[in-house]
C-alpha positions, 0 to 999 in steps of 0.5 A: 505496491504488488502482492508479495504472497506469504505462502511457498514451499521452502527452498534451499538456504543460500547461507546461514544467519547473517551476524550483525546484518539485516533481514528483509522480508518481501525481498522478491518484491518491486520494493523489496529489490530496491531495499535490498540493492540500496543495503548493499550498495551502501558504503557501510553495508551489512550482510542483507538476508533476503526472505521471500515467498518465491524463488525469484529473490535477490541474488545481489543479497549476502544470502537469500531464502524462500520462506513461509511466514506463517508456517517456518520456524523464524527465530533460527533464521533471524537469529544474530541479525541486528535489524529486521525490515518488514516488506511482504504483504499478501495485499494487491490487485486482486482483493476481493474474496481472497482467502489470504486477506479473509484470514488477515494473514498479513497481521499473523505473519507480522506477529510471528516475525515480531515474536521471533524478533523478541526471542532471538535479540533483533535491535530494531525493526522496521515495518511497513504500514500506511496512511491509510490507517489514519483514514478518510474522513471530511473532518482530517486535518490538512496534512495530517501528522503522525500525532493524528488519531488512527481512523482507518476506514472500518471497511477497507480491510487494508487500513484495518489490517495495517492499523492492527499491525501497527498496534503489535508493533507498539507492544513489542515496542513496549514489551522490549524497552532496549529496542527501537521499531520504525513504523513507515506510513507511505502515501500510495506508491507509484513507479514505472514497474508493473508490479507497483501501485495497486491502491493508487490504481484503485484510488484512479479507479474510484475516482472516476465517479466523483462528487459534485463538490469536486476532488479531494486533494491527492499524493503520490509517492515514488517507489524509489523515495519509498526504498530511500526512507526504508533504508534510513530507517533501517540504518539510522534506528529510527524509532517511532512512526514516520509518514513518507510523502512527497513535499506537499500535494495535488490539489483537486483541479491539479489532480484533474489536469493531470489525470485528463485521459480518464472520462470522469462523470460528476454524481450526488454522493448517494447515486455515485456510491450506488453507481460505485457499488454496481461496478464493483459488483460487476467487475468493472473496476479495481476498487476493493471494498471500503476504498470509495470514502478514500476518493471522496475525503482528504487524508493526505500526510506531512513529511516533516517529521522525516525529512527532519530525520535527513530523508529528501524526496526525489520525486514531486507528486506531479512526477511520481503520478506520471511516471506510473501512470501510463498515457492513453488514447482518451487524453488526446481527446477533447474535455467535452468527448470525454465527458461524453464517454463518461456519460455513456460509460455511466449510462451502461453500467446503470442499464445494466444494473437495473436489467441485473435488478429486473431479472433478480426480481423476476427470479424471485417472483417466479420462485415464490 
């Protein structure tokens, strides 16, 4: 899902606040649109206040504002709705050494929007989590539910940031009996806007320098079935966590099938970690900090619990994949020529790595 900042100078109010209706932040977001036409568009629709960082929210909201929220004051904004919808993030392409994330201003936000929830009376809120936050580790259960224990990966500040949130969640929830907090912890989400898929980006990404042991099992999740849970949640009151996947997951070869455009090079764990570290370091992939162990182990999660609550996916793994993940040229090429590739590709990027380490060296001896 694509960033949608925090920070922006405030604008003019379209209304005042919606009584009875629901507000949702990110609304200028790919996802946030989606929610938002879905609320309205409902045959029960409440008024909708679109909150968002830019000027470019939804004009198709009862009202729509600019709004910082880390530094605006939130409760007379929200003040009479019924539901709050939690979308913004400042997470997306560009992770590393981003000030915003430094900061954790994503956990700051959702705390001020939760306070303000508490003192204005909102009923219920909705919050957008992860499954990162259950983490990746070689002993997860398959699929994991959302009993399983939170193990976010200590070094992806994502999942550490998600699962923190999640933990204010639960004492607001805790500290406001009468009211009712949905947790939604999506799988990554892909569509055919440009805007959405930055971690199944990354996790492509990562993925391209695999284990000899093979792939771990993968899902994607469509944004439009992701707008679809969103909603359910914000107009059924559901309470609690909920995991939002399609119906079960690609399986290691199945992911590699599809994924046959994209030059793969097959290394022991160590080396592959060590060839992962120098992309990073030199710029040559997505891959934010912490993201590697989420391409080796599996954490993939089950539906059951929403689909009991009336959610039905419209998109399989298979075709939220493809749909947001665009063709290109290396998929008309033969497995051997791309095997090639890879290993020419992998062979560069060590070269360079180890020319990188000789200079360094030599700098460090001239030095001394």
């Amino acid at each position: 899902m694509a960033a949608v900042p925090l920070r922006d100078p405030a604008g003019a109010f379209d209304g005042g606040p919606v009584t009875g209706g629901v507000v949702v932040t990110g609304a200028d977001g790919a996802l946030g649109r989606r929610v938002v036409a879905l609320l309205r568009g409902a045959p029960d629709a409440r008024p909708v206040l679109a909150l968002a960082a830019t000027g470019a929210g939804d004009r198709g909201a009862s009202a729509y504002r600019p709004i910082d929220l880390l530094v605006d004051d939130l409760e007379p904004v929200i003040d009479g709705a019924a539901v709050i919808v939690h979308l913004a993030s400042a997470f997306g392409p560009t992770l590393d050494e981003d000030p915003a994330i430094d900061r954790a201003e994503d956990v700051t936000a959702a705390q001020r929007l939760l306070e303000a929830a508490g003192d204005a009376g909102v009923a219920h809120v909705v919050v957008l989590s992860s499954a990162t936050v259950y983490g990746a580790w070689a002993n997860n259960a398959l699929p994991l539910t959302e009993d399983a224990t939170l193990r976010p990966g200590p070094e992806l500040a994502f999942a550490v940031q998600r699962a923190e949130i999640e933990r204010h969640v639960a004492e607001w929830r805790h500290d406001h009996p009468a009211a009712t907090a949905a947790v939604l912890r999506p799988a990554p989400v892909v569509g055919d806007d440009g805007e959405i898929g930055w971690l199944a980006q990354a996790l492509h990404a990562a993925r391209r320098v695999a284990d000899l042991g093979g792939d771990p099992p993968a899902q994607f999740l469509h944004v439009d079935d992701l707008a679809a849970a969103v909603v359910l949640a914000a107009t059924a009151h559901l309470d609690g966590a909920r995991n939002v996947a399609p119906d079960g997951w690609l399986r290691g070869a199945e992911y590699t099938a599809l994924d046959a455009g994209t030059p793969k090079l097959r290394l022991p764990p160590p080396v592959g970690d060590r060839v992962a570290r120098l992309r990073g370091r030199l710029r040559l992939t997505p891959t934010p900090p912490g993201l590697r162990s989420y391409a080796r182990h599996p954490w993939v999660i089950a539906n059951d619990r929403l689909k009991a609550d009336g959610w039905i996916p419209a998109h399989s793994n298979e075709e939220a994949f493809v749909d947001g993940t665009p063709a290109t040229a290396l998929a008309t090429l033969s497995p051997r020529r791309r095997q090639e590739l890879a290993l020419g590709v992998s062979g560069g990027v060590l070269a360079v790595g180890l020319a990188a380490g000789t200079w360094a060296g030599l700098r460090r001896r001239a030095r001394r």
